[in-house]
C-alpha positions in Angstrom: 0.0 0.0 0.0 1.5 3.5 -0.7 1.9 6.1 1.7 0.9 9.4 1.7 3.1 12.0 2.4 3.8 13.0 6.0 2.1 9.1 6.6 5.2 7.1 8.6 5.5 3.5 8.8 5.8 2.8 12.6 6.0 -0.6 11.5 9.6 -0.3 9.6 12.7 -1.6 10.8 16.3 -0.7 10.4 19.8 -2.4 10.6 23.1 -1.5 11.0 25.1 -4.9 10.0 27.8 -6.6 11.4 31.3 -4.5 10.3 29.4 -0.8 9.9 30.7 1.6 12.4 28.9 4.7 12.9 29.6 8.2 14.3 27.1 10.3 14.8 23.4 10.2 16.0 20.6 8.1 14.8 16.7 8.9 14.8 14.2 6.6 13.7 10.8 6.0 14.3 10.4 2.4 13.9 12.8 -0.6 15.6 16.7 -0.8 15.0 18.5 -3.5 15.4 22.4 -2.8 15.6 25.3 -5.6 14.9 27.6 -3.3 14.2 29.2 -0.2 16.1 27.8 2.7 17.0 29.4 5.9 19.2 26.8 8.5 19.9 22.7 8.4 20.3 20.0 6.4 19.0 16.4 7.7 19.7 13.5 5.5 18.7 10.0 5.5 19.3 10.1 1.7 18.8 12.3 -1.1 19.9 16.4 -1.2 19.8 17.7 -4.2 19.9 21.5 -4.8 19.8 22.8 -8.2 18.5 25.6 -10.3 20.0 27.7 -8.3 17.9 26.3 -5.1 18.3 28.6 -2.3 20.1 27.0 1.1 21.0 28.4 3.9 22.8 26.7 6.8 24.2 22.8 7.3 24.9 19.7 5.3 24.2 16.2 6.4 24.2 13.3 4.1 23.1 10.4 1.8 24.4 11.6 -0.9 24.5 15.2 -2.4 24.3 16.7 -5.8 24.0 20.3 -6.7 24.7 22.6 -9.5 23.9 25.8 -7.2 22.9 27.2 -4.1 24.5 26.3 -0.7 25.5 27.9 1.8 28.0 26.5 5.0 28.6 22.9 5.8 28.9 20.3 3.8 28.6 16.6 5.1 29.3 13.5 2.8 28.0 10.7 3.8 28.8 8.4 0.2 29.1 11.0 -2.7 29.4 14.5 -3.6 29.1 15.9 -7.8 28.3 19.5 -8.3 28.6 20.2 -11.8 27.3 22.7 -14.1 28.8 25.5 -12.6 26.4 24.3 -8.7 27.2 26.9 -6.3 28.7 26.1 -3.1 30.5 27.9 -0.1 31.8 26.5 3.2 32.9 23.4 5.0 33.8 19.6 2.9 33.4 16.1 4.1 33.4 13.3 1.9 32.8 9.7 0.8 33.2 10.6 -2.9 33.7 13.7 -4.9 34.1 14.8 -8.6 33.0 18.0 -9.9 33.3 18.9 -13.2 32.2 21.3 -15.3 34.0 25.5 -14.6 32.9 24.4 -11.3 31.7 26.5 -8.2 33.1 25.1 -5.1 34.1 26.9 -2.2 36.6 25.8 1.5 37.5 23.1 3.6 37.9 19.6 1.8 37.9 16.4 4.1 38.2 12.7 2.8 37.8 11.0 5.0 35.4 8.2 7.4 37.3 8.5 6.0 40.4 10.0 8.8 42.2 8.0 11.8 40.2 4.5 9.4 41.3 5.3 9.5 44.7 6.4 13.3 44.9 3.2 14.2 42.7 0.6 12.0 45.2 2.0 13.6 48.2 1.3 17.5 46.9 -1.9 15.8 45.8 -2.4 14.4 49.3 -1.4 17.6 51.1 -3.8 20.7 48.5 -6.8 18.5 50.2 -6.2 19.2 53.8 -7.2 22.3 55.3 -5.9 23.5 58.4 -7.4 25.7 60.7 
């Protein structure tokens, strides 16, 4: 079916192979999967997966992400993150849900999405409702 123009396919998907590096910044609105190298940012409004091979760092933003390779720096997902039992991470985490497969590596910073803003947020709620007097 053709597209209109302005119509994006949330649906597409994108791969950086096995022996591509990259420098540089990536934005996509559907998945990537990386197999190859990548030094900077990736911002997806779908899922990134990196392969066994797959090398990236820097920052990640997306829904979802899936790990079996390596990534230090920043990752923040906002629903769920899988590292497979091959997946390596170093740096600073944010996500909506966590799994971790046995012989997987992950070290630094782990913060669950929302939590903390909820929790401030239903206090003020909590406390504009009382009246004093």
């Amino acid at each position: 079916m053709a597209k209109k123009n302005g119509d994006v396919d949330l649906g597409s998907r994108n791969h950086i192979a096995q022996g591509t590096r990259i420098n540089g910044d990536i934005l996509t609105e559907g998945d990537i999967r990386i197999d190859g190298q990548l030094e900077g940012t990736v911002q997806s409004q779908g899922k990134v997966v990196v392969g066994h091979t797959g090398t990236i760092k820097g920052e990640v933003k997306c829904q979802t992400a899936n790990v079996s390779g390596r990534v230090s720096g920043k990752l923040n997902a906002a629903e769920m993150v899988s590292f497979q039992e091959s997946g390596v991470f170093s740096g600073e985490m944010v996500y909506g849900k966590l799994s971790v497969d046995p012989g997987a590596t992950i070290e630094g910073t782990f913060t669950i999405a929302g939590k903390v803003k909820d929790l401030n947020s239903n206090d003020k709620q909590k406390g504009q409702g009382k009246k004093t007097g």
